[in-house]
Structure formats: structure tokens, C-alpha cells
Kinemage of the C-alpha trace (Angstrom):
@kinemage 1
@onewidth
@group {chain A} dominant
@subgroup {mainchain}
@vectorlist {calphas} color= white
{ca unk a 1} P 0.000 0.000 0.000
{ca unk a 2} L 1.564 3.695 -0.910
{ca unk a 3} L 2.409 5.748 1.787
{ca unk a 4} L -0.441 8.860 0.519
{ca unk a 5} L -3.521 7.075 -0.899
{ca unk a 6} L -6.431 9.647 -2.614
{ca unk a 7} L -9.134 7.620 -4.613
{ca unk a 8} L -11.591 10.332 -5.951
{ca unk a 9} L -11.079 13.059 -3.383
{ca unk a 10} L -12.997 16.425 -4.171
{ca unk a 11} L -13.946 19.436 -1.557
{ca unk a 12} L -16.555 21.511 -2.574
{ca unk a 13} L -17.169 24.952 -0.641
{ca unk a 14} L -20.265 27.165 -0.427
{ca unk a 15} L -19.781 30.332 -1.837
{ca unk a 16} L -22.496 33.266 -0.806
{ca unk a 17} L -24.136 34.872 -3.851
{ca unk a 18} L -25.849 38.072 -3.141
{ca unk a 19} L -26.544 41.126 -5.298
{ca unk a 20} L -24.340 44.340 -5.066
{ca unk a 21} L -24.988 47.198 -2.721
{ca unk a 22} L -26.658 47.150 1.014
{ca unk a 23} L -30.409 46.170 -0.609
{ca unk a 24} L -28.254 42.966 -1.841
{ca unk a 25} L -26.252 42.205 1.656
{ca unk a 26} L -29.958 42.685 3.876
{ca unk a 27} L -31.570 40.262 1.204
{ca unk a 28} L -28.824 37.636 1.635
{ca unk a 29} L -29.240 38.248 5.671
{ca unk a 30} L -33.089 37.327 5.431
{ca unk a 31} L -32.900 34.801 2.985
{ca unk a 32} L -29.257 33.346 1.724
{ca unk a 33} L -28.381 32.099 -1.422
{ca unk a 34} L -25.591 30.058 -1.854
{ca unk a 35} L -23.635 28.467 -5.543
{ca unk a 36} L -21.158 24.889 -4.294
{ca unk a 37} L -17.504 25.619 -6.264
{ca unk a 38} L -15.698 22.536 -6.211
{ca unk a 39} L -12.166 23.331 -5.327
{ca unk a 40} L -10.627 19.190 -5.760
{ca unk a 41} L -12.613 17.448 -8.107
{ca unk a 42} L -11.797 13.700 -8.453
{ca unk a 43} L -8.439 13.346 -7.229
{ca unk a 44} L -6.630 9.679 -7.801
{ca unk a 45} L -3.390 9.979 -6.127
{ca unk a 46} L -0.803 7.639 -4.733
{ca unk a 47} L 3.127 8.736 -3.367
{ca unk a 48} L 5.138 5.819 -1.924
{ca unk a 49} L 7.108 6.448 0.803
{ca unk a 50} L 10.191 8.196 -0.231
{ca unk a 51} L 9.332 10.383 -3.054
{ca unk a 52} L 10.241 13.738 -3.951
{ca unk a 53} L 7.108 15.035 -5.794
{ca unk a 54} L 6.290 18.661 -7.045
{ca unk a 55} L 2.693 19.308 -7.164
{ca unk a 56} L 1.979 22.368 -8.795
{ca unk a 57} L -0.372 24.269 -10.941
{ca unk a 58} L -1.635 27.848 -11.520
{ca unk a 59} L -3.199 30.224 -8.558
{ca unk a 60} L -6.689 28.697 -7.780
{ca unk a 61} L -6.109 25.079 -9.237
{ca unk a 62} L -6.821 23.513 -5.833
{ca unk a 63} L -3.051 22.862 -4.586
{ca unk a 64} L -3.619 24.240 -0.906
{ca unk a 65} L -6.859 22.492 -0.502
{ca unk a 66} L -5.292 19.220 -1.730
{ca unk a 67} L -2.807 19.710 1.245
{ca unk a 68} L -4.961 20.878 3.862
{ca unk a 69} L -7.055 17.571 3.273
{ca unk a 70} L -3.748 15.379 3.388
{ca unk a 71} L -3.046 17.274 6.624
{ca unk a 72} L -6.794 16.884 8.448
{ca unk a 73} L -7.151 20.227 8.373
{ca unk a 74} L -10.097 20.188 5.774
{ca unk a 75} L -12.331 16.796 5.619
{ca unk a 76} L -13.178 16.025 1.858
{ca unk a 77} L -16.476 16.696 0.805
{ca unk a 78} L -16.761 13.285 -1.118
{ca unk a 79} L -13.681 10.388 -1.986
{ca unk a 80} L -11.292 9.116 0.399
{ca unk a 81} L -7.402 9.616 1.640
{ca unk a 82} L -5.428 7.853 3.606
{ca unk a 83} L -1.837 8.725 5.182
{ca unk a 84} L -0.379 5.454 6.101
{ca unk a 85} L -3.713 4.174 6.133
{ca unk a 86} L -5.569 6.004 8.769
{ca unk a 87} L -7.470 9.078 7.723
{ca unk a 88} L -6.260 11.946 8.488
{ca unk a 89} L -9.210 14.100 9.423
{ca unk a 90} L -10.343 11.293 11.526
{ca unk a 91} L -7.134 10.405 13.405
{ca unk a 92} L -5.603 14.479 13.380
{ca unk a 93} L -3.130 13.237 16.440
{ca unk a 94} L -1.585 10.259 14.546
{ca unk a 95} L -1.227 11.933 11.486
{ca unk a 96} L 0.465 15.023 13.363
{ca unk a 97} L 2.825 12.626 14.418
{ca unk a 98} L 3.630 11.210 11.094
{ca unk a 99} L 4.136 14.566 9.478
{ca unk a 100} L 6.021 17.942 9.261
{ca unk a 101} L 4.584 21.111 7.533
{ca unk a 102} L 6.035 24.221 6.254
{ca unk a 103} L 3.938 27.112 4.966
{ca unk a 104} L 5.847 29.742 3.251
{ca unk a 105} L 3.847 32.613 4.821
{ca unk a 106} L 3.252 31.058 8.154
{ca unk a 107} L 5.726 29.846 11.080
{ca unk a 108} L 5.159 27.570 14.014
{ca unk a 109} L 7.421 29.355 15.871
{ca unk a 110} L 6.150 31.282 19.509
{ca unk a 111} L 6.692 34.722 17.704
{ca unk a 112} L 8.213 36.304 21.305
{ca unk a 113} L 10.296 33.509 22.266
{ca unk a 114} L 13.715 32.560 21.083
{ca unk a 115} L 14.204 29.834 18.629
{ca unk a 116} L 15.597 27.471 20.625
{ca unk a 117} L 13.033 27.826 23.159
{ca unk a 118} L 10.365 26.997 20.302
{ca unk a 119} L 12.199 24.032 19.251
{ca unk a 120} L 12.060 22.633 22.931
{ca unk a 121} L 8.572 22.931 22.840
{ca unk a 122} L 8.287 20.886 20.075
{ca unk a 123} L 10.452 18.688 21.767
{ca unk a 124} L 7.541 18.545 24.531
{ca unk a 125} L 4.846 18.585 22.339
{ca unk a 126} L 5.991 15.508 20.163
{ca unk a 127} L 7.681 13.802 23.161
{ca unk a 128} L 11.299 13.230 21.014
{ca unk a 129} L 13.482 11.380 23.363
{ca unk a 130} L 16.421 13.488 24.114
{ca unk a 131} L 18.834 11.214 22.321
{ca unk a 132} L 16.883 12.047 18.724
{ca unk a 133} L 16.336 15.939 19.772
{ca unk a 134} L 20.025 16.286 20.281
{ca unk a 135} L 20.639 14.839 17.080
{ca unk a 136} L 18.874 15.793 15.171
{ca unk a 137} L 19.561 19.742 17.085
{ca unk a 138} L 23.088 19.257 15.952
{ca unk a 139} L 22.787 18.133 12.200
{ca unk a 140} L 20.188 21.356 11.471
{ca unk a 141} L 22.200 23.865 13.366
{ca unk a 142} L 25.108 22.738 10.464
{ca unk a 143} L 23.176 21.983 7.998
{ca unk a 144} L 21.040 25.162 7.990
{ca unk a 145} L 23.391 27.435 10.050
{ca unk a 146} L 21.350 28.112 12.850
{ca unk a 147} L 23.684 28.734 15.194
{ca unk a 148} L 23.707 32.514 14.218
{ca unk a 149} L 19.809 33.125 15.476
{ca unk a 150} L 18.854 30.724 17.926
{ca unk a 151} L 18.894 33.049 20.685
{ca unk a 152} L 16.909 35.701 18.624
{ca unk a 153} L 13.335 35.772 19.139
{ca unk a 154} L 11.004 34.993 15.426
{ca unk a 155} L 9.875 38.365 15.405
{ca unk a 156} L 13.325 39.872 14.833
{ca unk a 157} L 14.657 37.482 12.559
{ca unk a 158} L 14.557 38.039 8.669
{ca unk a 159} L 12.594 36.139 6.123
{ca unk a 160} L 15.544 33.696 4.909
{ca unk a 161} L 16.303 32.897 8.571
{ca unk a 162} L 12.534 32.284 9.707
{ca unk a 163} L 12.553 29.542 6.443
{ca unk a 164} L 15.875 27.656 7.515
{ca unk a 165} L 14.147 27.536 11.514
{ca unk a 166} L 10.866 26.532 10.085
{ca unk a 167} L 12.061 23.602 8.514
{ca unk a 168} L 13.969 22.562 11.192
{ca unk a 169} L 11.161 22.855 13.321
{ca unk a 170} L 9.294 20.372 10.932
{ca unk a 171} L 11.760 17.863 10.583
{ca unk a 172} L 12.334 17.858 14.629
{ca unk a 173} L 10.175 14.384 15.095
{ca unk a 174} L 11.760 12.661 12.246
{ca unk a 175} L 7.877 12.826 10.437
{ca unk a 176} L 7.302 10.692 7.163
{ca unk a 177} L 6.294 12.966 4.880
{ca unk a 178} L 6.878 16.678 5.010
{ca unk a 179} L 4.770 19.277 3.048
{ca unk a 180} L 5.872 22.075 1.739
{ca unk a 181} L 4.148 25.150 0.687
{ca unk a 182} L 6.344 27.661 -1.059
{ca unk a 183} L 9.279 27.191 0.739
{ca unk a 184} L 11.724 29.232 -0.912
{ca unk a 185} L 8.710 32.515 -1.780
{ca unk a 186} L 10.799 35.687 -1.342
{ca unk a 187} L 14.064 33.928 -0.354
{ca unk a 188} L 17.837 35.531 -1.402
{ca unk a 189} L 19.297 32.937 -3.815
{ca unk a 190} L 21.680 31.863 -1.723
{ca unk a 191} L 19.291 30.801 0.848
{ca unk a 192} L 17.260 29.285 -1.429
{ca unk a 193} L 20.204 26.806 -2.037
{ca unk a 194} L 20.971 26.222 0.852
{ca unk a 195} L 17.147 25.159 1.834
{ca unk a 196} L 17.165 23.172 -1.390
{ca unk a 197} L 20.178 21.373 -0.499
{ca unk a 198} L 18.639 20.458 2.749
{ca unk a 199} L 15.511 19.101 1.818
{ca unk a 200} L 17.002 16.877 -0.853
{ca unk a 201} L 19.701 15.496 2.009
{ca unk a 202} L 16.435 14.648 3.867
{ca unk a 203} L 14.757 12.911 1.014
{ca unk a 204} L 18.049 10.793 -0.015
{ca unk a 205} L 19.557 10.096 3.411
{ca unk a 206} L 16.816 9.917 5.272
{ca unk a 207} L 14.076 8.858 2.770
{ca unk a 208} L 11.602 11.911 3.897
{ca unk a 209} L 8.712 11.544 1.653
{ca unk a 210} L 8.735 15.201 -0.047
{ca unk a 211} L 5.481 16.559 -1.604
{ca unk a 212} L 5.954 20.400 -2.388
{ca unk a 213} L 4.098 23.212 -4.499
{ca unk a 214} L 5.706 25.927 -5.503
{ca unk a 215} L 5.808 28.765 -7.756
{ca unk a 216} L 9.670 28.692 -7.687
{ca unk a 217} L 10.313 25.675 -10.865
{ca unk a 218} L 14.106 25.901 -10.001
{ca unk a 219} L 12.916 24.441 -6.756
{ca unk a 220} L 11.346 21.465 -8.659
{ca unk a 221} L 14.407 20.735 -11.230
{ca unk a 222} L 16.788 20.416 -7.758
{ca unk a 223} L 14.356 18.283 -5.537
{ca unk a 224} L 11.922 15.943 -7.601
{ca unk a 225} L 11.986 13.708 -9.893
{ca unk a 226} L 8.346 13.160 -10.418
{ca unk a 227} L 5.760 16.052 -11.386
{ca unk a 228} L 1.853 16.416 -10.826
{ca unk a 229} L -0.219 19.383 -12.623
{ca unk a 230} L -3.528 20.303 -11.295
{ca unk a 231} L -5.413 22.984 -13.401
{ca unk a 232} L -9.132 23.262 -12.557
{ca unk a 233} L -9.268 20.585 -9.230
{ca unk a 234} L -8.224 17.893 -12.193
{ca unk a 235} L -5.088 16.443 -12.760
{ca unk a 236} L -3.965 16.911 -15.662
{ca unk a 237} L -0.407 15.628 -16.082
{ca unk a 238} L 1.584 12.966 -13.231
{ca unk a 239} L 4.651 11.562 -14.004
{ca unk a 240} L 8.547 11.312 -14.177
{ca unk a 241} L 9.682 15.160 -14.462
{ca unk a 242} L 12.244 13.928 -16.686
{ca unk a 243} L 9.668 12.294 -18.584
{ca unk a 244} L 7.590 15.438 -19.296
{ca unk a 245} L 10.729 17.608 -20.445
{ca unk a 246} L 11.678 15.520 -23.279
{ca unk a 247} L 8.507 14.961 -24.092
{ca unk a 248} L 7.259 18.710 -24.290
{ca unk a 249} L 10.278 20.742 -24.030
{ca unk a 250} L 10.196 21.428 -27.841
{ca unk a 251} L 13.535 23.841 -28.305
{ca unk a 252} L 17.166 23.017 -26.778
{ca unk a 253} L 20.602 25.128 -27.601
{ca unk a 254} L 23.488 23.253 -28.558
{ca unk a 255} L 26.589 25.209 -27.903
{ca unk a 256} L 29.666 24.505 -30.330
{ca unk a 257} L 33.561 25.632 -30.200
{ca unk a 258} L 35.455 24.971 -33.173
{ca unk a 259} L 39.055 25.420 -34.539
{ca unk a 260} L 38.218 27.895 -36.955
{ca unk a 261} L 35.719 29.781 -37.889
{ca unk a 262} L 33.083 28.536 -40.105
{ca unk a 263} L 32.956 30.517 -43.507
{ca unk a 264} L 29.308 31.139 -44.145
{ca unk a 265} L 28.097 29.802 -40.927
{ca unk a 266} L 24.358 31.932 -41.082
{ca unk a 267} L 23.992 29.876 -44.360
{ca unk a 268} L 24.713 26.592 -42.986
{ca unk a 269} L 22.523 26.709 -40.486
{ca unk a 270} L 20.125 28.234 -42.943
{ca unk a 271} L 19.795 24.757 -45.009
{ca unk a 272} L 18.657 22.955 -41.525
{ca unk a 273} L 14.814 23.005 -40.816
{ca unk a 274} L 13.786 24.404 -37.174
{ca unk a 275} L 17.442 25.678 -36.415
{ca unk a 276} L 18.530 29.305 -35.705
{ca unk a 277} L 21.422 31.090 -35.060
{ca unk a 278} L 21.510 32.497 -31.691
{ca unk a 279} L 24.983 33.372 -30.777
{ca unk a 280} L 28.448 33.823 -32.770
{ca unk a 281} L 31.851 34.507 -31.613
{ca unk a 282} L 33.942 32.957 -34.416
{ca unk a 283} L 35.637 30.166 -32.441
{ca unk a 284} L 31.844 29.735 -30.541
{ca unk a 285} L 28.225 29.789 -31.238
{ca unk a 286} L 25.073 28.442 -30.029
{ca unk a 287} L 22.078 27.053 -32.467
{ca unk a 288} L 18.958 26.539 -30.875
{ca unk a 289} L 16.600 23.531 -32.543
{ca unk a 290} L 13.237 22.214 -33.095
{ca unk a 291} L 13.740 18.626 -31.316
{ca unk a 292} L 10.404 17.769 -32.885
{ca unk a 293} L 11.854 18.836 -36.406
{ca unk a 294} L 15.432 17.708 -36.064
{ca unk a 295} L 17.566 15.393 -34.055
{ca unk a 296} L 20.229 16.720 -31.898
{ca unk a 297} L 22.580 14.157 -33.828
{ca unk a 298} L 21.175 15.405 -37.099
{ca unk a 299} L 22.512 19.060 -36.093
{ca unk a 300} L 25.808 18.166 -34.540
{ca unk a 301} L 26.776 15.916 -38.242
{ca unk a 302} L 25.897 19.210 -40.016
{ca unk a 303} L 28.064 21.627 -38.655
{ca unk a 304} L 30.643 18.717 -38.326
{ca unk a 305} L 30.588 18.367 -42.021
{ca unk a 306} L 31.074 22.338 -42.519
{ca unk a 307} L 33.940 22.683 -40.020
{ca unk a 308} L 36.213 21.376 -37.371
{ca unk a 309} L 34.315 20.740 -34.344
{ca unk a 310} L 36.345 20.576 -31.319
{ca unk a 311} L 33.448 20.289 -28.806
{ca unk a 312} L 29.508 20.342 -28.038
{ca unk a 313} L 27.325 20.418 -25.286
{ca unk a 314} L 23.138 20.811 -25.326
{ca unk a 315} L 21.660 22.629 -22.452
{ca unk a 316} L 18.996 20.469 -20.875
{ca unk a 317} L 15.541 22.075 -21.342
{ca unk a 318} L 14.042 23.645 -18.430
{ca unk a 319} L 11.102 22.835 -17.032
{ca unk a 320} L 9.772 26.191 -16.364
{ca unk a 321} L 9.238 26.836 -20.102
{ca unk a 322} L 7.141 23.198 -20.208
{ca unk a 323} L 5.047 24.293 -16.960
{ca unk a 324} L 4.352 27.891 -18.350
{ca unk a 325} L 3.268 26.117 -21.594
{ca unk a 326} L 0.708 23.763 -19.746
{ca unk a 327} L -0.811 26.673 -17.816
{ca unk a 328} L -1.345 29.102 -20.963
{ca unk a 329} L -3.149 25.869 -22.914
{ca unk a 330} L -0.130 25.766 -25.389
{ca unk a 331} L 0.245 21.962 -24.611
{ca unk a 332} L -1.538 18.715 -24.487
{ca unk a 333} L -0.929 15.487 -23.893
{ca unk a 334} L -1.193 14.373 -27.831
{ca unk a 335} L 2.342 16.142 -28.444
{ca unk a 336} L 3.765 14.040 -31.234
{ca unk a 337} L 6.851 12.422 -30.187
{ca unk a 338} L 10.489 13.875 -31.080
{ca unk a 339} L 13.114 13.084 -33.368
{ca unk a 340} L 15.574 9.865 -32.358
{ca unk a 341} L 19.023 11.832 -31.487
């Protein structure tokens, strides 16, 4: 049985409808009217324990209410989940135990106390044995260089800071799975690395199941490896992120360096369908292709043929260009399949 089990899960909410103006709010007093918008609508889900999986999708899809209902805090309005098989709305303290959350915009830290004295009443309030607490203490503070702010109260610590305790504070009781809601939203880049680096330590050393949403697709290329789009409280795509790049990630740059220039080199690349010229330096250039109209291997014989190649590379596609595709409708799942390299 998977670790996260959802078999048709959907939450509905009641939204108020009432005409415009104080005639409209004293009707809706006397006699409300309300419209059901379904939020999750049909969900079939299932994360083994151990994954690193991005669940994303554009503001409004239903990626918060799929979490709160994972987390107990919402009870579905029809369908069932299960968190190593108990439910979590039903069995809240089990589950609590079982899992670590981090909201972006949120903390669970005591906003006047110090940070340390937060994290030792989460010691209290999951009852870690002092052995694990210490440990586990010692390996964040490095890890996430806490050292700096733990006697510093939440309130007077900055954004990037509040992040790097807030996971910590998550991953104190050695939880399952850990949730993660924007957890890099307004971080410095170097911070953001540093949390990235983190999470995927705890995913591959400790095998923390990871399920995050974000915004931030850089976050998603350096933790997961599998992807789920939600668009409308449907899922629309789930599979191996790898999978979905060279399936939809249409262009890619090849970079070349060569002994000498190439004489005519705007007309060589002229005679090959879906490439263009993007950069030219003489000894360097960069083409970037139509995968779907020409193999890589196709491209790289080419300018082999026209001049001495010392060396290639191809940037990898990113997958920020794919996701922004799905939301904006540009892409579907009948994407006809690219050229062999």
C-alpha cells in the first residue's frame, strides 16, 4: 500500500451569492443564497514512501486544498485519503505525528520567544526522546546554520532565517512525509540553495517523503523527480519530471567551439529546418533547434561536415518553459513524439 492514498477526493465549498450594494447584503441576511464551487474534483493519487514530488499548478487550481485535506485540516467533501492508512481528518493526532509542515507565509514558531526555546517545545509537544532531539539539534544547526539566530526571538529574525528555523522545526520528530508550501517565496538565492540542499539530504539520506508546491520551478528541477499538474481541481499531467521535459520541451541550444571559424556559418545553419542562429563569436556559437523537427545528432553531423568541431554540449531544457506552456493551454498530452538523437 503507498504511503499517501487519494481515490476520488474532491472538496466543494459554499460560496455566498448576493446582489451588489446594502439592498443585496440585507436580502442575503433574510434569505441566503448560496452556488457549491468545487475546489478538488476527483483526485486519484498515490506517493510511496520516499518520493520527492512537485505538485503544482496555476493560482486557484486547488493545490492548498489538496494539502490541507492530506493534513486533516479540511475533511473532503466526497472520496477518500489515507496517510499510512488512517485518515487523516479522523485520526488528526496520529497523522500530526507522522508529518512535518512548512507554509511559506506562516511559522510555528512562539513569535516572542527565542528559537531554541520553540524548538524545545516541540520537543515537549511531540515527546522526542532526548537522544533524537540532540541529534537531530546538531545536524540542522550545520546543515542550515542556525547557530547565528537561535537566541533571537522569530519576530526579529529576517525572512531567509525564519525559512531555515521553520524547517527545522518540521523535521524535529523525524515525520514521514513533510509538506511544503512555497518554501523558498521571497528567499535571497543563496538561501534558497541552501534550503534546497537540505531538503534533498532529507529525502536521499533519510528517505523523507517530499510533496511540495511551488511557484519557484528551479525548486522542482533540484528536488523531484516526479511532477503532478492540477489545473481546474483535475489532474492533468503525473509523471517522471524527466519524462515530461523531453517529451514537451520542444527547443534546446546546442553550444559549439570549433578550430576555426566557419565561412558562411548563417547559411549553414540556414539549409537545416527548425534551427537558428543564436549566438556567434567565431571560435563559438550556439544554435537553438526544433527537437520535434530535427535530431540533436542530425545538427551536430551538419556543422561537423562544414567545419572542425572541437566540442559540443546541449543545455537540458528547463522545465519552467514546459510548466508555463501547460498553464497558458499551449500543450496537451497528444504532443507528437520527437526526433531519435
Amino acid at each position: 500500500m503507498s504511503l499517501i492514498e487519494a481515490n476520488m477526493l474532491s472538496k466543494t465549498f459554499k460560496v455566498p451569492v448576493k446582489q451588489q450594494g446594502l439592498l443585496g447584503a440585507m436580502k442575503h441576511l433574510v434569505q441566503p443564497e448560496y452556488q457549491e464551487k468545487p475546489a478538488v474534483n476527483g483526485i486519484q493519487l498515490s506517493i510511496q514512501e520516499g518520493e520527492a514530488v512537485a505538485y503544482v499548478g496555476p493560482n486557484g487550481a486547488g493545490k492548498s486544498t489538496t494539502i490541507k485535506m492530506l493534513t486533516g485540516i479540511l475533511v473532503p467533501t466526497s472520496g477518500t485519503v489515507t496517510v499510512g492508512g488512517l485518515s487523516p481528518s479522523k485520526h488528526r493526532m496520529e497523522n500530526a505525528q507522522k508529518i512535518g509542515v512548512v507554509f511559506g507565509q506562516r511559522t510555528q514558531l512562539w513569535w516572542d520567544l527565542p528559537i531554541i526555546e520553540s524548538f524545545a517545545l516541540l520537543k515537549d509537544i511531540y515527546e522526542i526522546p532526548e537522544p533524537i532531539y540532540r541529534y537531530n539539534m546538531n545536524r540542522f544547526v550545520e546543515l542550515l546554520g542556525l547557530s547565528e539566530f537561535l537566541h533571537l526571538s522569530a519576530r526579529k529574525i529576517s525572512l531567509g532565517q525564519r525559512m531555515r528555523a521553520d524547517l527545522a522545526a518540521a523535521l524535529l520528530h523525524n515525520p514521514k512525509i513533510v509538506y511544503l508550501d512555497e518554501p523558498t517565496i521571497g528567499l535571497d538565492i543563496a538561501v534558497k540553495e541552501r534550503i534546497r540542499r537540505f531538503i534533498k539530504e532529507m529525502n536521499q539520506q533519510q528517505g523523507t517523503t517530499i510533496m511540495l508546491t511551488t511557484h519557484d520551478l528551479e525548486d522542482i528541477e533540484e528536488i523531484c523527480r516526479r511532477l503532478i499538474i492540477i489545473d481546474k481541481g483535475r489532474i492533468i499531467y503525473d509523471g517522471e519530471l524527466q519524462a515530461v521535459k523531453d517529451r514537451f520541451a520542444k527547443e534546446r541550444t546546442m553550444h559549439f567551439q570549433v578550430e576555426q571559424p566557419i565561412t558562411n556559418l548563417s547559411g549553414v545553419v540556414a539549409g537545416l529546418p527548425g534551427v537558428t542562429l543564436e549566438k556567434d563569436s567565431g571560435l563559438q556559437f550556439s544554435l537553438r533547434f526544433d527537437r520535434f523537427a530535427i535530431s540533436a545528432g542530425e545538427v551536430a553531423g551538419h556543422l561537423m561536415k562544414a567545419g572542425n568541431v572541437s566540442d559540443f554540449h546541449i543545455d537540458e531544457p528547463k522545465i519552467d518553459h514546459v510548466i508555463r506552456k501547460v498553464y497558458e493551454g499551449e500543450l496537451n498530452l497528444s504532443k507528437p513524439e520527437a526526433k531519435e538523437a
